[in-house]
C-alpha positions as CSV (number, residue, x, y, z in Angstrom):
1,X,37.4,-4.6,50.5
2,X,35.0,-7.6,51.1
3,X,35.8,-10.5,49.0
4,X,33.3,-13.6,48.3
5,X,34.7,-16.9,46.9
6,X,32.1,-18.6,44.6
7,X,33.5,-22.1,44.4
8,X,32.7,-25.0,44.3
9,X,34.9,-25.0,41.5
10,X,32.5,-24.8,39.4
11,X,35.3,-26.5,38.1
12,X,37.5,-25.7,40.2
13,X,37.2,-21.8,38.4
14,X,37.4,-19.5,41.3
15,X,36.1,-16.2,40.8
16,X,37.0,-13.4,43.5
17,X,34.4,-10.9,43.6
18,X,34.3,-6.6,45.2
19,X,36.3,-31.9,64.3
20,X,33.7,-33.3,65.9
21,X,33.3,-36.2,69.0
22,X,35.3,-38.2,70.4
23,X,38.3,-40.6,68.6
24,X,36.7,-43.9,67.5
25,X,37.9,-47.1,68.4
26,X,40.4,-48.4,66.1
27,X,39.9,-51.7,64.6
28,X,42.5,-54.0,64.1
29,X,41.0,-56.9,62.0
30,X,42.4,-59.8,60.2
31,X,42.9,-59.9,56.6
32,X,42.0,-63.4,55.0
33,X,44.0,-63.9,51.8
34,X,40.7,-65.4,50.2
35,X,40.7,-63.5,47.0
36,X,37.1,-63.5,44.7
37,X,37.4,-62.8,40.7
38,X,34.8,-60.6,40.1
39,X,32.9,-60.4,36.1
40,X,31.2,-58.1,34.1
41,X,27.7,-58.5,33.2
42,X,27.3,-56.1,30.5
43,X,28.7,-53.1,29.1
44,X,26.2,-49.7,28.0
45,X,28.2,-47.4,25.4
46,X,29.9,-47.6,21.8
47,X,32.3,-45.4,19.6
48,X,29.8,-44.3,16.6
49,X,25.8,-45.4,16.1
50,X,23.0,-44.4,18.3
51,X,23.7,-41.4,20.4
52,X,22.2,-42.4,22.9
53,X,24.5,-45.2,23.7
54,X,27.6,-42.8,22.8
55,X,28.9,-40.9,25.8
56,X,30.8,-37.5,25.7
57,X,32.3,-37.9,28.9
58,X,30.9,-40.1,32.0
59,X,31.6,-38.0,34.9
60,X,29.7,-39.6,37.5
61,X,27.1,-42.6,38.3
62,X,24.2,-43.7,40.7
63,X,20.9,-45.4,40.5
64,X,17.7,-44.6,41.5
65,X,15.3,-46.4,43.8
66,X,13.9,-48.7,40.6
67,X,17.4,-49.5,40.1
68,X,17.6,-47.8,37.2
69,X,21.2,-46.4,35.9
70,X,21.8,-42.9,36.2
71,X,24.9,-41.7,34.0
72,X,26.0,-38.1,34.3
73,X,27.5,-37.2,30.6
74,X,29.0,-33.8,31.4
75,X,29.2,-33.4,27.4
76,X,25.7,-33.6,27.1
77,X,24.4,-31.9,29.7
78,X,22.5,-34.2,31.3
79,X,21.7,-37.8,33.0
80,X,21.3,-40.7,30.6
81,X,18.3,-43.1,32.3
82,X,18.8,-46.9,31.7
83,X,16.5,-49.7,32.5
84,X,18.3,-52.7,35.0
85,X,19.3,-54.5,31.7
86,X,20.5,-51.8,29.6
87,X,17.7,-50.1,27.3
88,X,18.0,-46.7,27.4
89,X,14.8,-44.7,28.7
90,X,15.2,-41.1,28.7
91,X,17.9,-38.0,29.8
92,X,16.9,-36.0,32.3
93,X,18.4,-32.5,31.7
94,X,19.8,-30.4,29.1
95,X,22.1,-27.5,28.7
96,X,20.5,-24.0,29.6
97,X,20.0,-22.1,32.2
98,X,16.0,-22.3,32.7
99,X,14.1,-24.7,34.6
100,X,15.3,-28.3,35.0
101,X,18.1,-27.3,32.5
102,X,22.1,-27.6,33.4
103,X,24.9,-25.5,33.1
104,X,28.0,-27.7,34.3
105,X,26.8,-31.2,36.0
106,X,29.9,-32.4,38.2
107,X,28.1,-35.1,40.0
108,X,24.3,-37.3,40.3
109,X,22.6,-39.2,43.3
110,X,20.1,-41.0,43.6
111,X,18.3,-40.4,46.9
112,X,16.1,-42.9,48.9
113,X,12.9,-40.8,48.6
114,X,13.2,-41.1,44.7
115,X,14.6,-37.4,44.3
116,X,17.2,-37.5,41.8
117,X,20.1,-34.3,42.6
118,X,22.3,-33.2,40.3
119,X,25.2,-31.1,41.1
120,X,25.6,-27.8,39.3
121,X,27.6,-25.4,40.2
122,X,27.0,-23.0,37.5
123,X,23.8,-23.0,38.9
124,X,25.2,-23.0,42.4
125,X,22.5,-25.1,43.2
126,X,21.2,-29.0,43.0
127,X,18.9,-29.3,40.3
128,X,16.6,-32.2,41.1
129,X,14.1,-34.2,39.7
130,X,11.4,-36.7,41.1
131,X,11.6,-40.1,40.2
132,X,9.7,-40.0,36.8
133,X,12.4,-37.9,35.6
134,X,10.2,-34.2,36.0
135,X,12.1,-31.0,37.5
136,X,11.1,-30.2,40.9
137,X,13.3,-27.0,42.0
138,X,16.9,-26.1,42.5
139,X,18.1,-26.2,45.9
140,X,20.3,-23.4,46.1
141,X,21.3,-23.1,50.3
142,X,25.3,-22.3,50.2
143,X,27.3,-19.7,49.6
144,X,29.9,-21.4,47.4
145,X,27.9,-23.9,45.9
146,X,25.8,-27.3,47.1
147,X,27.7,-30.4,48.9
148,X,30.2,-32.2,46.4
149,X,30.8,-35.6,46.5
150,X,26.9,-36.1,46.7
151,X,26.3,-39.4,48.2
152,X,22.6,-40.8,49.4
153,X,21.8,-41.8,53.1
154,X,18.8,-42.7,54.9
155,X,15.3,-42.1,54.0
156,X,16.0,-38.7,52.5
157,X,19.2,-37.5,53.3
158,X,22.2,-36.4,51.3
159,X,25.9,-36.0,52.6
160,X,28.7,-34.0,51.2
161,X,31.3,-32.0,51.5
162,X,30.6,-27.8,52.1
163,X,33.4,-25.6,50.7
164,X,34.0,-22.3,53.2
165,X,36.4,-19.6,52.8
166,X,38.2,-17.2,55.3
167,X,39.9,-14.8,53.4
168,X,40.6,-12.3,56.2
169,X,43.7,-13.8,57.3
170,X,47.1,-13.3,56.7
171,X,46.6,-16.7,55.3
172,X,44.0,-17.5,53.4
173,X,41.5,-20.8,54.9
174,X,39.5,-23.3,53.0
175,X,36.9,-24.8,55.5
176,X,35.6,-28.0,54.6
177,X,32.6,-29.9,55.7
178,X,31.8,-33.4,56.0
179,X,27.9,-33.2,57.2
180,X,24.6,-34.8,56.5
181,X,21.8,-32.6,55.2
182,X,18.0,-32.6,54.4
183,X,16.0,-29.4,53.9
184,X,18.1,-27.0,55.4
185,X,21.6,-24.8,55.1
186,X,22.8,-26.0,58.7
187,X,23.8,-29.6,58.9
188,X,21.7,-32.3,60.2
189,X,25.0,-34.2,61.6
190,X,28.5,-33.0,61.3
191,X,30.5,-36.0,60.6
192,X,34.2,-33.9,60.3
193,X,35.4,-30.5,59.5
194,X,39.1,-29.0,58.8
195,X,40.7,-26.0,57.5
196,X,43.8,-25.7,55.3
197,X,45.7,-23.3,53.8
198,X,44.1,-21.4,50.3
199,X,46.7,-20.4,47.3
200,X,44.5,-19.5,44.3
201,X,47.6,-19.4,42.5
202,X,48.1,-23.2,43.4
203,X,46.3,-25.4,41.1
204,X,47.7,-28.6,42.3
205,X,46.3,-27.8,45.9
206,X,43.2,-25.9,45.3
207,X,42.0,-28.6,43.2
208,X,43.3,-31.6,45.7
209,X,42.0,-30.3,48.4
210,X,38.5,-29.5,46.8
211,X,37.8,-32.0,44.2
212,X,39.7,-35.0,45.0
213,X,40.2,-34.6,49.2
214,X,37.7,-37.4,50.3
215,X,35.6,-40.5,49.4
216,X,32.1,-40.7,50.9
217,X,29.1,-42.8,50.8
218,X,26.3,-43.9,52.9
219,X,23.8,-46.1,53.1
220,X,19.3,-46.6,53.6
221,X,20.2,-46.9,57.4
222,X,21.3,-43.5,57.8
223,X,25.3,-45.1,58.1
224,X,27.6,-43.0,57.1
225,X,31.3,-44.0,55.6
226,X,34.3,-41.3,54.2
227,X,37.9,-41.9,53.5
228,X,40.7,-39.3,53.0
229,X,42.0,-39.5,49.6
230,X,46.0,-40.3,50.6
231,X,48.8,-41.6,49.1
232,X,49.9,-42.2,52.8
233,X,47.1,-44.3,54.7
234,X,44.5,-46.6,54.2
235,X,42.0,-45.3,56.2
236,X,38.0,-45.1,56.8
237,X,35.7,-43.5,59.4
238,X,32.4,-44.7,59.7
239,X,29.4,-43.6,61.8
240,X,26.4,-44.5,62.9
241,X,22.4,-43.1,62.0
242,X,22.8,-41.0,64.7
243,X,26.5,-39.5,64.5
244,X,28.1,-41.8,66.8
245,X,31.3,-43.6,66.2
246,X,30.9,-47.1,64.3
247,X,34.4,-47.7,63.6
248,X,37.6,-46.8,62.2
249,X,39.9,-49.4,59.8
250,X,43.1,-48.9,58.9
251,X,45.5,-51.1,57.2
252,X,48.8,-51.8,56.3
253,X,49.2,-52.0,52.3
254,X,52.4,-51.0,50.5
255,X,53.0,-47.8,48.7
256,X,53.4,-48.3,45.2
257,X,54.9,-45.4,42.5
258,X,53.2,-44.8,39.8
259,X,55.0,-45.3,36.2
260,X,56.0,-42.3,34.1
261,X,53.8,-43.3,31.8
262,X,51.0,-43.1,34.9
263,X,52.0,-39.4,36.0
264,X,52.3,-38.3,31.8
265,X,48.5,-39.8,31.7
266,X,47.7,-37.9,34.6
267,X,48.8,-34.3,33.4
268,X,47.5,-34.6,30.0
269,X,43.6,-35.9,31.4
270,X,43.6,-33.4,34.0
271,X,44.7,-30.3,31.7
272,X,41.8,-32.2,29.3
273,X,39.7,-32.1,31.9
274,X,40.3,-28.8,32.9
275,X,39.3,-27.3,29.8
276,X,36.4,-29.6,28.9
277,X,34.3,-27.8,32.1
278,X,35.6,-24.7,30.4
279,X,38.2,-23.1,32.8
280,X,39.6,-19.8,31.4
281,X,42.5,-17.2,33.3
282,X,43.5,-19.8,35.3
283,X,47.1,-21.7,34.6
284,X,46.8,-25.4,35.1
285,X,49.9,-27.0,36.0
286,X,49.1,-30.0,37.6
287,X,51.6,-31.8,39.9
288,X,50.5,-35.5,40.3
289,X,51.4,-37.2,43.5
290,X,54.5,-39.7,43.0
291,X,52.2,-42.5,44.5
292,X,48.7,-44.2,43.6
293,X,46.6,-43.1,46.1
294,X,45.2,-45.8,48.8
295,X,41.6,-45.6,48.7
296,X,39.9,-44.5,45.9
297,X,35.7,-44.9,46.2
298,X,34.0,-46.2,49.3
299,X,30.3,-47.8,49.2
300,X,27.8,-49.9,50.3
301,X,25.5,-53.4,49.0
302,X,22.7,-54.4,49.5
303,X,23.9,-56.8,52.4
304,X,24.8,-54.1,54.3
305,X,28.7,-54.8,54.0
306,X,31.0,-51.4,53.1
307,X,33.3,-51.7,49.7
308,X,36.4,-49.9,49.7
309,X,38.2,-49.6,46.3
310,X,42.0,-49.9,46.7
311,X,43.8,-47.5,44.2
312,X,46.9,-49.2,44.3
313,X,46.5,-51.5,41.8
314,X,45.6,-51.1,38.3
315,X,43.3,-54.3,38.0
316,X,41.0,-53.4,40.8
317,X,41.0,-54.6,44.1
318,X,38.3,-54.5,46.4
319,X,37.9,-55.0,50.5
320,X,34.6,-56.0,51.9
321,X,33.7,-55.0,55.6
322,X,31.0,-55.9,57.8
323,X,29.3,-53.0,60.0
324,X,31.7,-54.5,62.5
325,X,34.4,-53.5,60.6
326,X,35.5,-57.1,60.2
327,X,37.2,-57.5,56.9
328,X,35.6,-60.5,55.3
329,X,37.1,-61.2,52.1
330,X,38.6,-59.2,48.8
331,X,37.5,-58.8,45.8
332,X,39.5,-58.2,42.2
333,X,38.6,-56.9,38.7
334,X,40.7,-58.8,36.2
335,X,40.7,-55.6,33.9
336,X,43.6,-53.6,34.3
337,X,43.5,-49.4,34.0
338,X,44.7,-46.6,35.4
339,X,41.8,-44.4,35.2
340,X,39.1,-47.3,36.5
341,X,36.2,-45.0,38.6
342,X,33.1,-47.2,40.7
343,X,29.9,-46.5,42.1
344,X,29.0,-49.3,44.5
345,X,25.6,-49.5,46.3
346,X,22.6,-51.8,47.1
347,X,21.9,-52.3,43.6
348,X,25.3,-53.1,42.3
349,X,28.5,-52.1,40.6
350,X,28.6,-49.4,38.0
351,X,32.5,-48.9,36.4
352,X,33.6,-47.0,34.3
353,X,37.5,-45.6,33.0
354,X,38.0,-41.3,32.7
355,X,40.6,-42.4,30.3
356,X,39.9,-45.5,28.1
357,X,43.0,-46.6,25.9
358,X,40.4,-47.4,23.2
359,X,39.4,-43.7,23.2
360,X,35.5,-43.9,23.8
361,X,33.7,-44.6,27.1
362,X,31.8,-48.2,28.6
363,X,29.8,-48.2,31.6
364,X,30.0,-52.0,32.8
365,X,27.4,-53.4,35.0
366,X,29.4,-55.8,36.8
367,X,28.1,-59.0,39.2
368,X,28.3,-58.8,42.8
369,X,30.1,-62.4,44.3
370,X,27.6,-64.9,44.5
371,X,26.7,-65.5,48.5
């Protein structure tokens, strides 16, 4: 019997149906203990009022080349468009399944050529959009659904990470794929490819291994950036426009546990979670990892210097790189939460918590340091 894996999770639901070059250079760089307080300019979302400042659930963020702010609500079924100072314009999207319309958005980008892509794997496509909001097509190239972790570089490019299966084994094998694409299936530039072991039965692992395995981003200059998700190094790989090896960081920062409270947090938003993209036959017990996890969102501003959020601490802390990979200084968010969740990229800092305390969602536009 011949068995294909459609997956990209289309929440993680998976329904059964009859590396690359040479090691970089490790940098070793020094850490100044220079430490900048970063603020928040304003804030886009409230409890009750005008819908279209009340978010269901903010699931992911970009911009667009106006630097305009894109936010994914996965309860509504589409992108909420806001000008640079707040005022809503439009959404783009709704739920359905004809043109232009969205079954179940996990993720949005904002690409370089004005395309805006949204991740569906319902779909199992991108549904994209030109940069006045109108459908264009669905992109529908992979087996198991489009690139997750969607993330804009160069002119008109898009990396991610391709979900493969190899289910002829005597032990099952998830393939991933960290590669750069454009118009077609096969990958302009692979950047990093493994395989590990596949237990449907496993939520904890199916789900860490797809969903929350990496961090990516790139940037205009065709740079590219990703970071293993770990509880156990600090660690980023970045590459140059053409492939090559830019440079490697790692550090040495302390594990820290998280609280009881933390892990209790973490079961009930992921089972939430879990049902909220409407996963059904599938038991969910999630195990949460004892410690914070290093890294948790990698990007890039407009001065061409790489941000890596620490998730270590609960009031944000942020480490700014040159494309040396010489650390300049640090950054932190005096705002303390467990669930805090950035997009960083040339035209600014988008934040937002998956769990609030105060039970609705903000999106805070928040300053860059001043030069």
């Amino acid at each position: 019997m011949k068995f294909r894996i459609v997956c990209t999770l289309c929440a993680v639901l998976i329904v059964i149906v009859p590396g690359c070059g040479d090691d970089p250079e490790l940098v070793v760089t020094e850490h100044p203990e220079e430490m900048i307080e970063l603020s928040i300019n304003y804030s886009i979302g409230i409890e009750i009022g005008d819908s279209t400042e009340v978010f269901g659930s903010i699931t992911d963020v970009s911009h667009d080349t106006a630097g305009q702010i894109l936010v994914l609500d996965q309860t509504a079924c589409g992108v909420k468009v806001f000008s640079i100072d707040g005022e809503y314009i439009c959404q783009i999207g709704r739920s359905g399944a004809g043109p232009g319309e969205i079954l179940m958005p996990l993720y949005v980008a904002g690409l370089n050529d004005g395309r805006i892509l949204v991740h569906d794997p319902l779909n199992n496509a991108f549904i994209s959009y030109d940069s006045t909001f109108g459908y264009i097509e669905n992109i529908s190239l992979w087996d198991n659904g489009p690139p997750i972790e969607t993330s804009a570089i160069g002119e008109s490019s898009y990396a991610g990470i391709v979900l493969g299966f190899d289910m002829e084994r005597d032990q099952p094998m998830m393939i991933r794929t960290i590669a750069q694409y454009s118009v077609n299936r096969e990958p302009d530039i692979l950047y990093y490819e493994d395989e590990v072991p596949f237990d449907f039965t496993d939520f904890t692992s199916v789900l860490s291994n797809m969903m929350f395995s990496f961090s990516l981003t790139g940037d205009s200059q065709g740079r590219f950036f990703y970071s293993p998700l770990s509880s156990e190094i600090y660690e980023v790989f970045a590459f140059n426009s053409d492939g090559s090896d830019l440079f490697h960081i790692t550090r040495e920062i302390p594990p820290v546990e998280k609280t009881a409270q933390e892990i209790e947090d973490e079961i009930m938003y992921i089972e939430s979670w879990a049902n909220r993209i409407g996963m059904r036959g599938v038991v969910i017990e999630w195990e949460p990892d004892p410690y914070r996890t290093f890294i948790k969102t990698l990007g890039v501003d407009g001065a061409e210097r790489l941000w890596i959020v620490r998730g270590t601490e609960l009031e944000p802390v942020f480490d700014i790189y040159d494309m040396s990979g010489a650390h300049l200084f640090s950054a932190r968010l005096p705002i303390e939460s467990g669930s805090w969740k950035f997009h960083i990229d040339s035209c600014g800092i988008l934040g937002w918590e998956e769990d609030p305390e105060e039970g609705f969602q903000k999106l805070y536009i928040i300053d860059f340091p001043a030069d």
